[in-house]
C-alpha positions as CSV (number, residue, x, y, z in Angstrom):
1,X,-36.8,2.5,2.9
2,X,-35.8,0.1,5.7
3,X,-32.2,-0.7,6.4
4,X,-33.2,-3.5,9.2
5,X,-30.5,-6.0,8.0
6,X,-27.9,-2.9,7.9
7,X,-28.9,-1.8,11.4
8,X,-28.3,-5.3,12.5
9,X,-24.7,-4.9,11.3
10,X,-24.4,-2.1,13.8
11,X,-26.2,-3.5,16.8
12,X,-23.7,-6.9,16.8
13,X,-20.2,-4.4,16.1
14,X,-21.9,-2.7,19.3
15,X,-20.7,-5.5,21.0
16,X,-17.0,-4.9,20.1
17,X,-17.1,-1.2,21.3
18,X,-14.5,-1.7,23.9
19,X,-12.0,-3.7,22.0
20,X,-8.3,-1.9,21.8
21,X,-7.2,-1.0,18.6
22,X,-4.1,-2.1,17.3
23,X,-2.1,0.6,15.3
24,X,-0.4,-2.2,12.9
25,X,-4.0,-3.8,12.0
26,X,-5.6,-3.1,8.7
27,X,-8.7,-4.2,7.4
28,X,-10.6,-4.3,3.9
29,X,-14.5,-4.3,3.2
30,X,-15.0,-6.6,0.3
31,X,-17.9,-8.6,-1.1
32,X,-15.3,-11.7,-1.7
33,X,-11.7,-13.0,-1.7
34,X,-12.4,-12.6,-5.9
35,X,-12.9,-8.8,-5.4
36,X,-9.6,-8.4,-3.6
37,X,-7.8,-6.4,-6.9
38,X,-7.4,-3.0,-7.9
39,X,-7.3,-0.5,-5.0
40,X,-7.4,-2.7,-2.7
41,X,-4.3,-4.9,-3.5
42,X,-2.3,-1.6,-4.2
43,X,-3.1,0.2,-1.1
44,X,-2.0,-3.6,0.7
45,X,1.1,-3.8,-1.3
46,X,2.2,-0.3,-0.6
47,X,2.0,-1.3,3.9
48,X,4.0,-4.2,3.2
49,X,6.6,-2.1,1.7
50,X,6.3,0.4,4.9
51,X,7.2,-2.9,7.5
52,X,4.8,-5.0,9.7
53,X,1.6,-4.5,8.8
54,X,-1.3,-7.8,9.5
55,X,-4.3,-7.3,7.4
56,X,-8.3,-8.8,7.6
57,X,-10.4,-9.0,5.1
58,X,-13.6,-7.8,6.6
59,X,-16.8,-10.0,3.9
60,X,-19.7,-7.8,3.6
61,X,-22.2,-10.9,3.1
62,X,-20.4,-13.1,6.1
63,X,-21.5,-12.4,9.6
64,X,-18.6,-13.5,11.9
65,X,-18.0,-12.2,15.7
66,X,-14.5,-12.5,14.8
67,X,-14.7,-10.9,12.3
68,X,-16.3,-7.9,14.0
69,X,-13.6,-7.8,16.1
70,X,-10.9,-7.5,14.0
71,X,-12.8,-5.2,12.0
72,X,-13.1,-2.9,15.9
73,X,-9.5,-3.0,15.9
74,X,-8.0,-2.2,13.2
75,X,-6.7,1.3,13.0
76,X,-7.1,1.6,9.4
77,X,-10.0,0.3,7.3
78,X,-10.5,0.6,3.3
79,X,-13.6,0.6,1.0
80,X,-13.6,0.5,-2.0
81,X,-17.5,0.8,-2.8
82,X,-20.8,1.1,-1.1
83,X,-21.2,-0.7,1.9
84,X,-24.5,0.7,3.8
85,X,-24.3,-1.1,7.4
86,X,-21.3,1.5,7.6
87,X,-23.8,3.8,8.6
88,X,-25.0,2.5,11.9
89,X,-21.7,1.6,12.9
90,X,-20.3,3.4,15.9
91,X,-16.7,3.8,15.8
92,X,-13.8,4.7,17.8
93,X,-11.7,7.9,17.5
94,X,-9.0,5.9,16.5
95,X,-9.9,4.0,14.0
96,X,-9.8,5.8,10.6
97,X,-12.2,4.8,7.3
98,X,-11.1,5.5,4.4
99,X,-13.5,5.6,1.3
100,X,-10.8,4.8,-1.9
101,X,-14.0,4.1,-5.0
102,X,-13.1,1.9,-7.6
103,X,-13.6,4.3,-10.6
104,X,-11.6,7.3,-11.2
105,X,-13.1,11.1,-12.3
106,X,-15.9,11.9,-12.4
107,X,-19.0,11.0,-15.4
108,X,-22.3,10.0,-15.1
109,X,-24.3,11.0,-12.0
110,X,-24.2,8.4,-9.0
111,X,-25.4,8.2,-5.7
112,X,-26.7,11.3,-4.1
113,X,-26.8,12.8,-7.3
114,X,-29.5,11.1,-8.8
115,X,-30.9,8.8,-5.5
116,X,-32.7,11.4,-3.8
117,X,-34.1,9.2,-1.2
118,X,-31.1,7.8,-0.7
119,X,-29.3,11.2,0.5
120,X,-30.0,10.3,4.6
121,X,-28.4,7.1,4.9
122,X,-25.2,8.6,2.8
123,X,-25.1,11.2,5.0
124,X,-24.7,8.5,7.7
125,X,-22.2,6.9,6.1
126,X,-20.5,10.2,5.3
127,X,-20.6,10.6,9.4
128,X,-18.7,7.4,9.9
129,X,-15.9,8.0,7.2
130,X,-12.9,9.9,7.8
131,X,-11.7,9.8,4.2
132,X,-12.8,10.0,0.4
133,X,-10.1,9.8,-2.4
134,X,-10.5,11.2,-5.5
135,X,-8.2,11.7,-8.7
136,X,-8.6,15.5,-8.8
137,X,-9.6,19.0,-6.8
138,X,-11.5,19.5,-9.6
139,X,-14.5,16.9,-9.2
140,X,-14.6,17.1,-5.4
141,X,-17.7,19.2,-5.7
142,X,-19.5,16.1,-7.7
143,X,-18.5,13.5,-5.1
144,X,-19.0,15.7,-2.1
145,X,-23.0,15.5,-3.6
146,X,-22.7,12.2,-4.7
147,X,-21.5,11.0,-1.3
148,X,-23.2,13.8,0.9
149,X,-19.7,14.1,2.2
150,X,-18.2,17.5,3.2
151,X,-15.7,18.4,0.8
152,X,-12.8,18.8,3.7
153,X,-13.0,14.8,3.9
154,X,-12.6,14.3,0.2
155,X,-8.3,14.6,-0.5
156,X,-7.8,14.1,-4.1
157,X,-4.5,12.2,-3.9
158,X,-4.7,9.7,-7.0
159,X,-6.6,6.2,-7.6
160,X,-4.3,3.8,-6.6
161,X,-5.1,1.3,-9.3
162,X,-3.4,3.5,-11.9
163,X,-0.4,2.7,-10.9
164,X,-0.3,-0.5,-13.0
165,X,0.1,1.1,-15.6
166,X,3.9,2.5,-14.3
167,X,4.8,-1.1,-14.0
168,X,7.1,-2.7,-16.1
169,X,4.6,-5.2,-18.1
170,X,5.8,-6.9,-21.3
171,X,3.3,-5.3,-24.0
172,X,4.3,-7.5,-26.9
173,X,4.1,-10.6,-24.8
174,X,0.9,-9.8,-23.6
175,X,-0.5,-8.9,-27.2
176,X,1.1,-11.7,-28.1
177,X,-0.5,-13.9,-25.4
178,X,-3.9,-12.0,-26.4
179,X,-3.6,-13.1,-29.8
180,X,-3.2,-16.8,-29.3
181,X,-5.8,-17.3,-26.7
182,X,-8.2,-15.3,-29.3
183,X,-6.6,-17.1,-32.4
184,X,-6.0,-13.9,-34.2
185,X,-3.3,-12.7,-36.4
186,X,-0.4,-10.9,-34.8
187,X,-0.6,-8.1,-36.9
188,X,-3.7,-6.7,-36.1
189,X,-4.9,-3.8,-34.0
190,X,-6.8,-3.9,-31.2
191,X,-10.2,-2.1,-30.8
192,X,-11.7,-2.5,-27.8
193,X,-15.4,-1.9,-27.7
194,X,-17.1,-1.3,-24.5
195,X,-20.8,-0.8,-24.6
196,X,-22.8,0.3,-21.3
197,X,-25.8,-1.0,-20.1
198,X,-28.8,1.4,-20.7
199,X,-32.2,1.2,-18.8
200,X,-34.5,1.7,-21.6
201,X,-33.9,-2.4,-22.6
202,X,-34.7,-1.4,-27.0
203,X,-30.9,0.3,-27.0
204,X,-29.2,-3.0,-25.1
205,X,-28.0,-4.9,-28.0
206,X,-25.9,-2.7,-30.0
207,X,-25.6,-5.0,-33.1
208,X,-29.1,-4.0,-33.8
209,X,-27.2,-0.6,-34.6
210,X,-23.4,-1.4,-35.5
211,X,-22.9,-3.5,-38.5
212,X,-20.7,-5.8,-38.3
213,X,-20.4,-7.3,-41.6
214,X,-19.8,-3.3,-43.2
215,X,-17.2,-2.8,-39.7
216,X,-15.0,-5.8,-41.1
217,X,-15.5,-5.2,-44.1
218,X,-13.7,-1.6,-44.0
219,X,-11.6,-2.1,-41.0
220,X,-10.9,-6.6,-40.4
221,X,-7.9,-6.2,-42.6
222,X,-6.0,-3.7,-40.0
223,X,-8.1,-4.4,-36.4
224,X,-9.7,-7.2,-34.5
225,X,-12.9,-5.6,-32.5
226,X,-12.6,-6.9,-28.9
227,X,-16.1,-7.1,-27.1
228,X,-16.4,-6.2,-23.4
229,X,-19.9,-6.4,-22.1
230,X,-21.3,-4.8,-19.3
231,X,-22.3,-7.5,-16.8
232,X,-26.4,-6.7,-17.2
233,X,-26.8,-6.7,-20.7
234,X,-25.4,-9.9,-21.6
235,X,-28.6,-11.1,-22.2
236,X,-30.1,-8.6,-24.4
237,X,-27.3,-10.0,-26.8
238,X,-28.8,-12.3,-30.1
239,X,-27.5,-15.2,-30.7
240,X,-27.4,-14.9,-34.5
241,X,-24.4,-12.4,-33.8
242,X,-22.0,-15.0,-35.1
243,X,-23.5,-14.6,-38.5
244,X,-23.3,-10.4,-39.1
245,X,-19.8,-10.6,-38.9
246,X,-16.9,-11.6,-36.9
247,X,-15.5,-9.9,-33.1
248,X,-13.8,-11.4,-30.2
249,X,-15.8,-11.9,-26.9
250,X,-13.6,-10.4,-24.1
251,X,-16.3,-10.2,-21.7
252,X,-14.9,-12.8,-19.3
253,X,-11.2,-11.2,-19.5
254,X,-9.9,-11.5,-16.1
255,X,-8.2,-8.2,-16.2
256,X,-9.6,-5.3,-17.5
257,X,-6.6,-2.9,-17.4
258,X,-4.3,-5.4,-19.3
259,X,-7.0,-5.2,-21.7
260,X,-6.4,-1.2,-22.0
261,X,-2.9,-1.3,-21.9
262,X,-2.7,-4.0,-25.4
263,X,-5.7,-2.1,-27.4
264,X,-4.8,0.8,-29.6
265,X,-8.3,2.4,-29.7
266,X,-11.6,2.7,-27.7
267,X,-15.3,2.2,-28.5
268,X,-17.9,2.9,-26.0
269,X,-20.5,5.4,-25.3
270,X,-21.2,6.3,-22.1
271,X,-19.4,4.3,-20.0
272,X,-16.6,5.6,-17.5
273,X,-13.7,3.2,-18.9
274,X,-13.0,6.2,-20.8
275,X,-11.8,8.2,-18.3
276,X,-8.4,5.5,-17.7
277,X,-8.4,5.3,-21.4
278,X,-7.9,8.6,-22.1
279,X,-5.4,8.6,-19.2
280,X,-2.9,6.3,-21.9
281,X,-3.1,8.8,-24.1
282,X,-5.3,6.7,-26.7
283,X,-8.0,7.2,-28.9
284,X,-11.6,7.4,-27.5
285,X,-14.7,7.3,-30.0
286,X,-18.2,7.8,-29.1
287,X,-20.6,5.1,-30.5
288,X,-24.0,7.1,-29.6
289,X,-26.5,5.7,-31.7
290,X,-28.9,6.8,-28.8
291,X,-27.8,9.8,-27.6
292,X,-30.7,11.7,-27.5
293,X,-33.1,9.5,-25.4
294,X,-29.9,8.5,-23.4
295,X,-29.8,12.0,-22.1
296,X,-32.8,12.6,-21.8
297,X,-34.0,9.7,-19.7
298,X,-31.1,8.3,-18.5
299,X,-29.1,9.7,-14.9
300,X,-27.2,12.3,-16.7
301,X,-23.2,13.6,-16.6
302,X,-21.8,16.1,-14.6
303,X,-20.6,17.7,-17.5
304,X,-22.3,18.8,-21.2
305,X,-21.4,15.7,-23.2
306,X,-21.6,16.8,-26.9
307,X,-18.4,19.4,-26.0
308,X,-16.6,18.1,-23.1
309,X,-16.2,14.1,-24.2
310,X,-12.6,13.7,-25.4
311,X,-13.1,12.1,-29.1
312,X,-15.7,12.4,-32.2
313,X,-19.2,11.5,-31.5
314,X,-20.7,9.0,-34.1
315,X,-24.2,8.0,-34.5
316,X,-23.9,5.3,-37.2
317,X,-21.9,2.3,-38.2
318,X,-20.8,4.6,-41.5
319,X,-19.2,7.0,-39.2
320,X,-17.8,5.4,-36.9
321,X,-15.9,3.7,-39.6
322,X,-15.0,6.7,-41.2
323,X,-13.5,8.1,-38.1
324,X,-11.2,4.7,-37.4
325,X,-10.3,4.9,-41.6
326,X,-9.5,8.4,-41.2
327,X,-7.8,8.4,-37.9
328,X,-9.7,11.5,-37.4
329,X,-8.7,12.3,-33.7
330,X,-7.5,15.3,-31.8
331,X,-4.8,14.1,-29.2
332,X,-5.1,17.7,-27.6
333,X,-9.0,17.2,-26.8
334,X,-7.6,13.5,-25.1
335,X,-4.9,16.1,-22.9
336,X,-7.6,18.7,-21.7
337,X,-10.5,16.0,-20.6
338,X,-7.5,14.2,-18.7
339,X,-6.3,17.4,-16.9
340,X,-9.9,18.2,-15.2
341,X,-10.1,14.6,-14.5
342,X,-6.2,13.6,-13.2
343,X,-4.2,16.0,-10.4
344,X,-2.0,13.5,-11.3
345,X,-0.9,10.4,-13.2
346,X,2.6,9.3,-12.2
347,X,2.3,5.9,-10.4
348,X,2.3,7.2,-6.8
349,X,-1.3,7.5,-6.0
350,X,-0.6,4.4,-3.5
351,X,2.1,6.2,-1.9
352,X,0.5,9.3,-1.5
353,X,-2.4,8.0,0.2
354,X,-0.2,6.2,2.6
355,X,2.2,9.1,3.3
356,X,-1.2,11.3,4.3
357,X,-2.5,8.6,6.9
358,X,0.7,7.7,8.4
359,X,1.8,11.1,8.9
């Protein structure tokens, strides 16, 4: 595979090799200004509360020699996914990378796990980062293969985007919001259902499999079913949707966790939204209508599926409404999943990961 444009990257920071690092600069690799959320913003906000901190957003698709340079001398810097130049980078002692991920646990396979071929380059990158947060001890084995990054550089001190939830947020003004944008009624539950994108494209549009009209017919009168597609598989979607029954589109909701925090139930199938979801304590329930050729040609889990996944498994739109109708779910399978995913969920994931690089 060539890396020519990456290697680029590393020949014009070259330049910057001698610039003198300043120990109150901090800068952030992003794609855009619009990806500036989550960890990021968290791990910003928690500086400004330690005193005078100047930050620089570093763009990944924006070559800029001033850029560069602020980026040389800065004695902290923060990723929060894949950024590929980082591995013919050379940089100083001082400066330390820190490698935060934007999802927490630890699910499917990624990276070195399933691209062989790609193993080299994240050894590089592994090379040039000082850092790797997870949520747990108890995954670092999976991301030290997914990263090729030696497990004493992985320091599972929290996800710092968790600690929304230990905010003080309104939740019937926001449900409240939520139904009036959506023109629901205000009595109704909130299902969320989160579908993942699958690579074998028959399996994509999952009203070929859940029935609407029967899923309002058992369950419209107590819950609205939210939609949140995954980005690539908007267009397997039909446009006669309209017509098998009724759902909210939620696919363009700017904020993903507010989302989680208002719904009173989850339905997805192999995506790793169920990891935070389980983390509030709610109800998780597998929609797997696929399962078999998913694991078998798909990129696999770290862990056996059918026992470890924290709520029922359904294969059909009759069970999955059974298991909503019946509220058939066991709270204490929610608690055990969390525990080998979470060292901790208390809201000081940010300050934990500061405290460790400051002192």
């Amino acid at each position: 595979m060539s890396y020519l444009k990456h290697k680029i990257y590393g020949i014009l920071f070259k330049l910057f090799k001698f610039t003198p690092v300043k120990n109150n600069r901090i800068s952030f690799i992003i794609d855009s200004r619009e990806s500036f959320k989550g960890n990021l913003d968290y791990i910003k906000k928690e500086f400004e509360r330690r005193g005078n901190f100047e930050f620089h957003f570093f763009y990944k698709d924006k070559l800029s020699f001033s850029s560069f340079k602020s980026l040389a001398s800065s004695k902290y810097i923060f990723l929060n996914d894949n950024f590929f130049p980082l591995a013919f980078m050379k940089f100083k002692d001082e400066n330390i990378i820190v490698q935060l991920w934007h999802a927490p646990g630890a699910s499917k396979k990624f990276g070195g796990s399933v691209e062989i071929e790609n193993r080299p380059i994240l050894s590089k990158i592994s090379a040039n980062t000082d850092y790797l947060i997870t949520t747990s001890e108890k995954i670092k084995e999976y991301y030290s293969e997914a990263f090729q990054m030696p497990k004493d550089k992985i320091k599972a001190l929290g996800l710092p985007r968790m600690d929304y939830y230990f905010e003080d947020h309104n939740l019937d003004k926001l449900k409240s919001e939520f139904f009036k944008k959506y023109n629901i009624p205000d009595d109704k539950k909130i299902i969320l259902y989160a579908p993942t994108f699958r690579e074998d494209e028959k399996y994509n549009d999952v009203f070929n499999f859940l029935d609407l009209g029967k899923f309002n017919e058992s369950l419209g009168g107590e819950y609205v079913l939210a939609l949140r597609l995954h980005p690539k598989i908007n267009k397997f979607y039909s446009e006669s949707i309209s017509s098998k029954g009724e759902y909210v589109d939620v696919s363009d909701y700017s904020n993903e966790q507010e989302l989680m925090l208002i719904s009173d139930l989850l339905i997805t199938d192999y995506s790793s939204i169920m990891i935070e979801f389980c983390a509030l304590n709610k109800p998780t329930v597998f929609f797997t209508y696929d399962l078999d050729n998913y694991l078998s040609s798909e990129r696999g889990f770290y862990y056996d599926f059918k026992k470890t996944v924290p709520g029922p498994i359904v294969y059909t739109t009759e069970e999955l409404i059974d298991v909503i109708g019946n509220n058939n779910f066991d709270k204490s399978k929610i608690s055990q999943f969390v525990s080998t995913q979470f060292d901790a969920i208390d809201g000081q994931a940010s300050k934990r990961i500061i405290d460790y690089l400051l002192k």
